[in-house]
N, C-alpha and C positions, 0 to 999 in steps of 0.2 A: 851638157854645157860645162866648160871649165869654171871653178871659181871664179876667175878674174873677167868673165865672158855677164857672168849673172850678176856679178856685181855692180858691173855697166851699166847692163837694162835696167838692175834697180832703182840706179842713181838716175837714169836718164829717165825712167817712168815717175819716178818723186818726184823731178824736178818739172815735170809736163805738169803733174795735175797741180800741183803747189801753185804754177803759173793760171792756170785756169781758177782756179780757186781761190787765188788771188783780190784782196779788197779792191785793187785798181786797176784789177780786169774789167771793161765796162760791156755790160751786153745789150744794144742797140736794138729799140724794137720799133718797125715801124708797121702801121697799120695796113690790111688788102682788105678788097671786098670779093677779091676772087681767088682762088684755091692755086697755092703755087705748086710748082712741079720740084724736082731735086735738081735742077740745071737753072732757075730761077735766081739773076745772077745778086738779087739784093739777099742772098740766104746764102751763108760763109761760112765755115771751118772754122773753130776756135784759132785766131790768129796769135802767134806768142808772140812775135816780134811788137807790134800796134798794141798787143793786150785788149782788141775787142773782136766779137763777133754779134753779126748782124741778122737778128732773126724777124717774124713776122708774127701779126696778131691778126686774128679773125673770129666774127664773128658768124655762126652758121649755123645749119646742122649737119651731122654727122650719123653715117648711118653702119651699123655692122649686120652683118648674115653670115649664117652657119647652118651645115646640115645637123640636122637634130641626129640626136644618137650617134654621133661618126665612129666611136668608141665601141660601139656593140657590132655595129653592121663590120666596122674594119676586122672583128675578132671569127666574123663568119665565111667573108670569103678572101680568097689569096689578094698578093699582090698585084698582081696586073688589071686583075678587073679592077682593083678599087682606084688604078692610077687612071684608070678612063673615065672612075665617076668623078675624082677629082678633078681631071682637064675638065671633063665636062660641066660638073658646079660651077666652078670659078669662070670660066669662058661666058657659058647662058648670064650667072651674075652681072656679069661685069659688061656686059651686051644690053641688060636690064638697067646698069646704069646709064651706059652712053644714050641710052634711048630719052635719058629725059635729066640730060645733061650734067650728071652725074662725074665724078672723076675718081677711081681706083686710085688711092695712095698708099694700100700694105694688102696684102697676102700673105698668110701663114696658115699651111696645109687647106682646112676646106673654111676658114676662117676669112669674110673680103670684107675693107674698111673702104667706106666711099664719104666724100666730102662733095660740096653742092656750093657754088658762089651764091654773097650774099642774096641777089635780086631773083623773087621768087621761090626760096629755099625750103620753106615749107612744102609748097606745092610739090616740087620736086623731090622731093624726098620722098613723100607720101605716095606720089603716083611712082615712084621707084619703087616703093615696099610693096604696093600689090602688084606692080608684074614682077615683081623676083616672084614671091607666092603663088603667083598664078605660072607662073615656067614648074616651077618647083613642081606644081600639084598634076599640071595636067600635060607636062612634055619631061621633065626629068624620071618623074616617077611610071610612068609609064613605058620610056626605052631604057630603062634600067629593070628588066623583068626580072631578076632575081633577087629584090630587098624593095622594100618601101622609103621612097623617099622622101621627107619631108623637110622645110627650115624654119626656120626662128630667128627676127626680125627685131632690132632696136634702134631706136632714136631718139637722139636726144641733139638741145640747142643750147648756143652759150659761146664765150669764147675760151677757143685755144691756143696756145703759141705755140709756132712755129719754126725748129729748130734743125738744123745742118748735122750729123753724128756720123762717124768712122776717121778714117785717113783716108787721103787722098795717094792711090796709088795706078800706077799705069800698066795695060796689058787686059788679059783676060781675068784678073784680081777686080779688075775698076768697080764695076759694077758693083758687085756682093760687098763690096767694103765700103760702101758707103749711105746710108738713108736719111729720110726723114722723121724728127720724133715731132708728134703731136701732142702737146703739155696741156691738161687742161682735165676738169670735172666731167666735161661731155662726152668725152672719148673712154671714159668711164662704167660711164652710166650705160651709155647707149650697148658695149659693151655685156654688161650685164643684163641689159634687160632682153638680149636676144638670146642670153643663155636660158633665161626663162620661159622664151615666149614658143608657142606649140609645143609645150611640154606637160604631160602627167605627172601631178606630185599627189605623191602621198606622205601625210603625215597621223600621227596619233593625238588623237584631240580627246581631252578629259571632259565625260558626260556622266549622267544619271541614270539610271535604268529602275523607272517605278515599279511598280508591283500591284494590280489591281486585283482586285477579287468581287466577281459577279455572285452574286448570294441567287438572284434569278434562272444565270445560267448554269452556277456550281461550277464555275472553273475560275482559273487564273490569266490572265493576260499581263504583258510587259509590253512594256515602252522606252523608249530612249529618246533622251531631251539635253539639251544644250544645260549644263550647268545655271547659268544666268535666266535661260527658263524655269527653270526647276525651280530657284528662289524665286521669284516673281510667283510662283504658284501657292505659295503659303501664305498663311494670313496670321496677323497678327492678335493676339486675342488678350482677354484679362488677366489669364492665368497664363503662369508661365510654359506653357505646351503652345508651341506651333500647330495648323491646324491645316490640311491641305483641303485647295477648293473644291476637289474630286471626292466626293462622300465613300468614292469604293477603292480611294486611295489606303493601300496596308502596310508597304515596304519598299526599301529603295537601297541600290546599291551601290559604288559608285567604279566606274570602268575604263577601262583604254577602249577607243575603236578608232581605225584605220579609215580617213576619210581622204577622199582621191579627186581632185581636181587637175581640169583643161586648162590651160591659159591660151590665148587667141595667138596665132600665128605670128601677129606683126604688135608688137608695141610700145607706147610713144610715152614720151613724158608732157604736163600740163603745158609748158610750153609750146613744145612742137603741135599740140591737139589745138590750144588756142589761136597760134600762126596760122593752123589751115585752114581754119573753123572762118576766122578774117578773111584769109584772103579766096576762099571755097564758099561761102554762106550759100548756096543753093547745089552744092554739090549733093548727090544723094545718099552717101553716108550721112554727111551732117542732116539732111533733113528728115531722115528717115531711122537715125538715132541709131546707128549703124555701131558705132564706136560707148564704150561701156567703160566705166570707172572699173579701176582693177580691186581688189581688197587687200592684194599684197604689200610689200614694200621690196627695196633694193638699198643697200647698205650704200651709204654718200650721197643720198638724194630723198629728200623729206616730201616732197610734192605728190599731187597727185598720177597714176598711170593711168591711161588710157588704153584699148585695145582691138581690135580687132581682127578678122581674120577674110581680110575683103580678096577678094578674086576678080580677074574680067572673065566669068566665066562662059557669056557668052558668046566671047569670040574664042576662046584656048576652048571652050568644054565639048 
């Protein structure tokens, strides 16, 4: 580009977003209880001329799936097979949605964001999460015979705004230049909690390793104990020596070790578990206590997680 070419766009890109970003820009929100599309003609383009754009606010839940591991399985086979697992994820997904009224608003690679109008959305989310799990477990992974497939499921509820982004251009460009953003904590969360969910973590957790001595049997024996057990095992006495409640306690050390946890295929936040839990009360998760307090956390969301890894197994098994 010449000088005088780049110096255009500069002036003309400063002067766009100066206008958008503007105090007396006004952005219009008005309320749905159903999940718009990008052709949704109350959801508009940053207008410069008027100085407003008209976005939308919902209250819902929101749901994300991903193939677990995509990163590892992508580094083992070519590309072609994996463009077939990806039509194929994304397609059965988003089939899993439509089934229980569900609506597809972002795809990126084997990444699908699904939104759910307000009435009934709990339910529907939740019976969304276990048939994607259950396509996943017992039809994906199985004609995909050369990698194991699995996904990991989040949800979360709250609202989001609903915003218009790109330019509007005409031709075979239309498309791709223009989306939808969804502004909000839930779109977040939910997010996040599917990067977690059917996943092995391993981390290094700092413990004890006592040291026993059997004077009967003549030998030694170890154990390892949660730090906060280990304290709880001493007693306090008159003299200043600690004194342990184990008479053939001799020695302790203190260690790293590698402990490895599952986390359940599909996971929800207290919200979305309490929504279903209402509008489900004789469902047979809920009754049968199917769904488990998680003991992690997920960074932007203080609340409890809830989890599980439900399947219709038998009818897919």
């Amino acid at each position: 580009m010449k000088g005088d070419d780049v110096e255009a766009f500069r002036d003309s890109v400063r002067e766009e977003i100066a206008s958008i970003l503007s105090p007396d820009f006004k952005v219009i929100v008005s309320h749905t209880d159903t999940v718009p599309s990008i052709d949704d003609p109350e959801l508009t383009y940053p207008n410069l001329d008027t100085k407003e754009q008209k976005c939308k606010l919902i209250e819902t839940c929101i749901l994300h799936v991903d193939i677990r591991e995509s990163t590892a399985i992508g580094e083992r086979h070519q590309r072609e097979e994996l463009v077939g697992l990806y039509s194929a994820f994304v397609r059965a997904m988003s089939r899993c949605a439509a089934y229980n009224h569900g609506k597809v608003r972002n795809i990126i690679g084997d990444r699908v964001m699904v939104l759910f109008d307000k009435a009934n959305c709990f339910t529907n989310a939740v019976n969304t999460a276990i048939l994607m799990n259950t396509v996943a477990k017992f039809v994906l992974d199985k004609e995909f015979k050369i990698d194991n497939i699995k996904c990991g499921i989040g949800i979360d509820y709250g609202y989001m705004l609903i915003a218009k982004a790109g330019v509007i251009k005409k031709g075979e460009e239309s498309v791709s230049s223009r989306s939808l953003v969804w502004l909000g904590r839930p779109a977040n969360v939910a997010s996040k909690l599917a990067d977690k969910a059917n996943k092995t973590e391993t981390e290094k957790k700092q413990m004890i390793r006592e040291g026993c001595w059997y004077e009967s049997l003549n030998q030694w024996s170890w154990y390892d104990f949660d730090i906060n057990y280990f304290l709880g095992e001493l007693q306090i006495t008159n003299s200043p020596i600690l004194r342990h409640k184990d008479e053939n306690f001799r020695t302790f050390t203190r260690i790293s070790k590698d402990t490895s946890t599952s986390n359940p295929a599909i996971l929800v936040t207290d919200s979305v578990f309490s929504g279903y839990k209402v509008a489900n009360p004789n469902a047979n998760s809920i009754v049968n206590d199917w769904w488990k307090k998680q003991p992690f956390e997920v960074s932007g969301y203080r609340g409890d997680i809830y989890g599980s890894s439900l399947e219709y197994a038998s009818t897919f098994g």
